[in-house]
N, C-alpha and C positions, 0 to 999 in steps of 0.2 A: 387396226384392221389389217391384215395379210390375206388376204383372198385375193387379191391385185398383184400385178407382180409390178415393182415398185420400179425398176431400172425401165420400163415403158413409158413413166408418164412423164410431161414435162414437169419443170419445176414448180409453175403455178399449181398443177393437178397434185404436185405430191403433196403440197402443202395442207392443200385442201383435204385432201386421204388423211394426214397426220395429224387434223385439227378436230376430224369426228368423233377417235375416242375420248378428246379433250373436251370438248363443248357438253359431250353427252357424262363423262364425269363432274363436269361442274355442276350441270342439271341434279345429279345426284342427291350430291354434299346441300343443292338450294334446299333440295327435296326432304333431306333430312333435317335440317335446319327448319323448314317453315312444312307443317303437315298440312297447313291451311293452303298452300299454292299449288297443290299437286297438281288439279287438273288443269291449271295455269303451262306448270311446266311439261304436260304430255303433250296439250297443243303445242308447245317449242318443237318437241321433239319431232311432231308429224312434219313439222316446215323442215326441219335441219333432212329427212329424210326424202320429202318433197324435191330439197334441193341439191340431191345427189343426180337426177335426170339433167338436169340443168346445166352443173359444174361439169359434169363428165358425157354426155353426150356428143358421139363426135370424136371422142378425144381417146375414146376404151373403149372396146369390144362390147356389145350388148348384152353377152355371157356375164363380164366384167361387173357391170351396173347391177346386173340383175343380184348376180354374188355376193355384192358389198350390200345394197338393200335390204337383201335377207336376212346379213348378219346385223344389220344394222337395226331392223323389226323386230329380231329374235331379242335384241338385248331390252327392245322398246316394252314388249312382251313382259317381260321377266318384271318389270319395273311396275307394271300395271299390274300383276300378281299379287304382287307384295303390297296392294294397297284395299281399300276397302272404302265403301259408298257409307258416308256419316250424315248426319243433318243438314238442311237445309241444303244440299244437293254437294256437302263438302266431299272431298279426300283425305284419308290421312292411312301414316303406316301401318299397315300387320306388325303386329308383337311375334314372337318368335315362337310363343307356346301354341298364337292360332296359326301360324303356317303348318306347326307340326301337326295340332290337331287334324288339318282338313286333307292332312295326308297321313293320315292315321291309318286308314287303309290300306296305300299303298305299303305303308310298311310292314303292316301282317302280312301280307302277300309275297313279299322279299322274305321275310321270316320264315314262313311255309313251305317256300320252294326249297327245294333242297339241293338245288342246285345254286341257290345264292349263300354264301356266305357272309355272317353280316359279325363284324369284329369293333366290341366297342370298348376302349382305351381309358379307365378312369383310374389317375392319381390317386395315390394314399394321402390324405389330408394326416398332414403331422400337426404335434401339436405347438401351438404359437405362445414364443416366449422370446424375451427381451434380447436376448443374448442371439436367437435364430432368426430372427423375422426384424429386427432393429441396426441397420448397418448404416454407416458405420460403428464399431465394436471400441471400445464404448462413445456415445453419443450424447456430447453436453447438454440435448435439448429435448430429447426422447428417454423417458417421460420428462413431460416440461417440469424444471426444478421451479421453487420455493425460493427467490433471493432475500435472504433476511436483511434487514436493514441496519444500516451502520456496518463500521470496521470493525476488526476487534486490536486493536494495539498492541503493541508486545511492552509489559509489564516492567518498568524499572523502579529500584529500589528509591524513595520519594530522597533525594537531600536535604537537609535540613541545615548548611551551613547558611544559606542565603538568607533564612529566617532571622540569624543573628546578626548580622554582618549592616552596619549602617553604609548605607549608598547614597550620593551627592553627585548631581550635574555639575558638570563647569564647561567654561566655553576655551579655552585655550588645552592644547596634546600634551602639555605639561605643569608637574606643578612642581612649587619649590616652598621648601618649609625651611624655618632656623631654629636650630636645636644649641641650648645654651653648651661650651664645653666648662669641664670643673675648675681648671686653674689654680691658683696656688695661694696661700695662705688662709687666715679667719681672723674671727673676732676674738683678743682677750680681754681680760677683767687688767687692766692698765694702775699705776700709782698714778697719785696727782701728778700734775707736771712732766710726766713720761712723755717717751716717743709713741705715738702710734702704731700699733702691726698694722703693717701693708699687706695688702689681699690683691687678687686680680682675677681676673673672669674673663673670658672672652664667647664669641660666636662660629657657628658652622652650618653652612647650608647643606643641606641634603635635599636632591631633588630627583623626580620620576617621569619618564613619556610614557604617554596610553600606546598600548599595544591591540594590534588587531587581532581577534577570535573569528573567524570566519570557514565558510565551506560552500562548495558550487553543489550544483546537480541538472542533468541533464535529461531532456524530455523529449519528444515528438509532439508534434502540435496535434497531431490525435491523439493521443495520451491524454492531452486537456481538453479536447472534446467531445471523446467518447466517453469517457467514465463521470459522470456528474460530479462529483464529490473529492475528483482527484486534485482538486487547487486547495480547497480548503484538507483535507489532509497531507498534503506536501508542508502547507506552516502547520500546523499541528506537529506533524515528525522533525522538522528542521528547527522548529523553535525547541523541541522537546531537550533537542541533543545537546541546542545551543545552552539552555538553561541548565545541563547539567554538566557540561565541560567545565562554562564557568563557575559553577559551583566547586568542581572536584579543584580548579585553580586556586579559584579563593583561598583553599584550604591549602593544596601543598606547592603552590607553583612556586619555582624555584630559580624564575629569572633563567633559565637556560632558555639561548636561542632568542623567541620572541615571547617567550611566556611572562604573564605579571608574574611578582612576588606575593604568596600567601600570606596567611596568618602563622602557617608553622613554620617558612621561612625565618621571621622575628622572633616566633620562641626559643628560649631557653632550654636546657635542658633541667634536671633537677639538680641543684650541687647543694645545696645546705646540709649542714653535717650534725644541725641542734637535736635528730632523731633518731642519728644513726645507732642501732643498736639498742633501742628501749621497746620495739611494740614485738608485741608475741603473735604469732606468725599472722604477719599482715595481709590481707584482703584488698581487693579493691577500694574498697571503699575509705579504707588508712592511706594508701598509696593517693588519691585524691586528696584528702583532707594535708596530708604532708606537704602537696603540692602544691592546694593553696595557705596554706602556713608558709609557705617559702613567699610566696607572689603577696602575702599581707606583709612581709618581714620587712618588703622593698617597700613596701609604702603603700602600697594600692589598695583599695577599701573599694570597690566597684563590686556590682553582681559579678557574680562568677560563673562561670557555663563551661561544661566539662564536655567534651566528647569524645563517644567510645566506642566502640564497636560493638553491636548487639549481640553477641554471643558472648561478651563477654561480661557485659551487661547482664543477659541471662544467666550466666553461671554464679554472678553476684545474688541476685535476686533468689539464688535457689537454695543458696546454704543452709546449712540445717546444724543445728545442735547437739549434743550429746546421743541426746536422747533419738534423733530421727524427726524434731518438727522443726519446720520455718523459721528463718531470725527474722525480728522485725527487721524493721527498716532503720538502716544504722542509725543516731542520730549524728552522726559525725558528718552526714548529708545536706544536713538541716543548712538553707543560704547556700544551696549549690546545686544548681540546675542541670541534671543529668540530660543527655543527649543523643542518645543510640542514635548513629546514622554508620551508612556504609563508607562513608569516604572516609574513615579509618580503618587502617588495618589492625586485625584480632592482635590484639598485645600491645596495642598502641594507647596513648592518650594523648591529648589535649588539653587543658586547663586556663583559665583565663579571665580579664574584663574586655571586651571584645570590641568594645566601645573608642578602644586605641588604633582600630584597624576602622579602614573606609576603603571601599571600592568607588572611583571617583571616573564616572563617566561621562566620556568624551563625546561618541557618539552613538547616542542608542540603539539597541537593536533592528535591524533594517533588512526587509526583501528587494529585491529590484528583480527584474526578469527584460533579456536584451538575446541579442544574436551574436555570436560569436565566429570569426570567418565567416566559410561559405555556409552555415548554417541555416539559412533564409532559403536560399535554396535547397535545403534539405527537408524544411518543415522541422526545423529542429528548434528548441527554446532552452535557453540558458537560463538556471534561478541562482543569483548569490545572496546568502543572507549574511551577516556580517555587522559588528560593534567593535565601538574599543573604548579600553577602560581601562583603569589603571590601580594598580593594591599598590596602597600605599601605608605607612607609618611613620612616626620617629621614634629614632635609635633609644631616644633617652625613654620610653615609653616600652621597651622589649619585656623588662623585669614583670609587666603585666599578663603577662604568660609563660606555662610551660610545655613545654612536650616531653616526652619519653616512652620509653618501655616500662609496662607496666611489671615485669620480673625484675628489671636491674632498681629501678625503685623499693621495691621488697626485699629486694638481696639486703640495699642498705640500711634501711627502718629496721631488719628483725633482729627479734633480740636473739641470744645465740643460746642454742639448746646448753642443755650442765649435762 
């Protein structure tokens, strides 16, 4: 209300002046909210304007009162326009198309005169698309996506050393084996009455500590309770890695640092010389069979399990003949259990009874999850997963394996061109 001039009145009076357009907007918003109390809230109205004689009488000029009443009616007025008589003696508001309607009228009239100018303002409606009307640009949730279910994993080549590999608990971090040595003399065919040959033999320990294979990982404790699914895929991935490191060990760990010892650590390479220079140009599959010709020579009669790198495997499988078709399947295979895995590299082998080697575990594979520092106050969670295990063998048991390259093998089997 400004019709009053405000530096006149006391502080109680201005209050009152500041409170009218307040009381009479809340009446509004009631107004709008319940259509059912309209004629509830006019009678308010008439008391709040009733009691503008009251509050200010005496205290403001009678021009004053008179002025602030008017405006005060004027807006009461407006309020009471905008409503219309309903059933059972209700109120409720005019819609906007009937106020325009019942001043349909006047507005031809404004239209006709030519002295009014009547200027109406209507936007270009464009047309509505994701990218113009969808902000922000792009928007993870608009349109609402599809969450398919499940992860999808990242694809590793399967290992297949663990398949062959015997594994054994045991309760103590180390183990210790005795390996006979050869010593010196034998038995002869003696005359009666002779001296005996004297022989001798003795012993050697050889012994191995479990080593630990382990890795951390670091999380937010939202991390584990916003995503459902994110604990059980943490062991899903941390086991995955675990099972395959130790795999890729088993196979060539080399004892460096804290690493076990593998299986191809104890192989041999190829050295017998009973073939050199008899097979016409040798193949995989001679280079094999050479190899375990040399591992039966030492004595060892066990399955045998070869492994090889799958391309090269494939390139075996694909040879062809004179003519352009297929070789069967060597028989020279025949008692020797091929292996394609990746933890060979292309040009490599393996050969063996594998039954010499054991992975002798100490402490099984384990998660734990704890706080590290001030981590606890960060909402931070530690996972270490963690084994140890130990490859082991004996020395006198090596000759049950070889390894090599799959070229220097063939250099020395072939026979040599005329």
């Amino acid at each position: 209300m400004s019709v009053i001039d405000e530096k006149s009145l006391t502080p109680e009076t201005k209050t009152f002046v500041e409170t009218l357009d307040e009381k009479l907007a809340s009446l509004v918003d009631a107004y709008v909210d319940d259509s059912q109390a309209v004629k509830s809230l006019i009678e308010k109205a008439k008391e709040m304007s009733e009691s503008i004689d009251e509050k200010l009488k005496g205290k403001v000029s009678d021009d004053d009162v008179k002025a602030l009443k008017k405006e005060f009616n004027e807006k009461l007025l407006r309020i009471k326009a905008s409503t219309e008589k309903g059933g059972y003696g209700t109120e409720s508001p005019k819609t906007v198309s009937d106020l325009i309607s019942e001043k349909a009228e006047d507005f031809k009239s404004m239209v006709s005169d030519p002295t009014v100018r009547v200027v109406i303002d209507v936007k270009a409606a464009g047309t509505i698309t994701t990218t113009g009307n969808i902000d922000p640009q792009p928007n993870p949730y608009l349109p609402a996506p599809t969450v398919l279910p499940g992860v999808n994993p990242i694809v590793h080549p399967r290992s297949r050393i663990l398949d062959y590999v015997r594994t054994v608990s045991i309760t103590s971090p180390a183990v210790v084996l005795v390996n006979e040595t050869a010593g010196e003399g034998d038995f002869q065919w003696t005359a009666e009455g002779a001296l005996k040959p004297l022989l001798d033999f003795g012993f050697e320990t050889q012994d191995a500590r479990a080593k630990k294979i382990a890795a951390r990982a670091k999380m937010s404790q939202e991390m584990l309770s916003d995503i459902p699914f994110i604990q059980s895929e943490t062991n899903r991935i941390m086991t995955g890695k675990y099972e395959r490191k130790l795999a890729a060990s088993a196979y060539s760990g080399d004892g460096t640092g804290d690493s076990i010892l593998g299986i191809k650590y104890f192989a041999p390479a190829y050295t017998q010389t009973c073939l050199n220079g008899k097979i016409e140009n040798p193949a995989l599959s001679e280079v094999l069979f050479a190899a375990a010709t040399q591992i039966r020579n030492l004595g060892f009669e066990g399955s045998m399990i070869a492994f090889i790198n799958p391309c090269d495997w494939a390139a075996e499988m694909m040879r062809k003949d004179d003519t352009g078709v297929l070789l069967e399947m060597n028989k020279l295979l025949e008692g020797i259990t091929v292996v394609p895995t990746g933890d060979v590299a292309s040009g490599n082998f393996l050969i063996g009874d594998l039954s010499v080697y054991t992975l002798y575990v100490y402490e099984t594979y384990s998660m734990s999850f704890g706080y590290e520092n001030d981590d606890f106050t960060k909402n931070l969670v530690s996972l270490v997963a963690e084994g140890r295990v130990i490859g082991f063998m004996s020395d006198n048991n090596k000759g049950a394996l070889c390894a090599d390259l799959i070229a220097s093998v063939q250099t020395l089997i072939a026979k040599p061109s005329i």
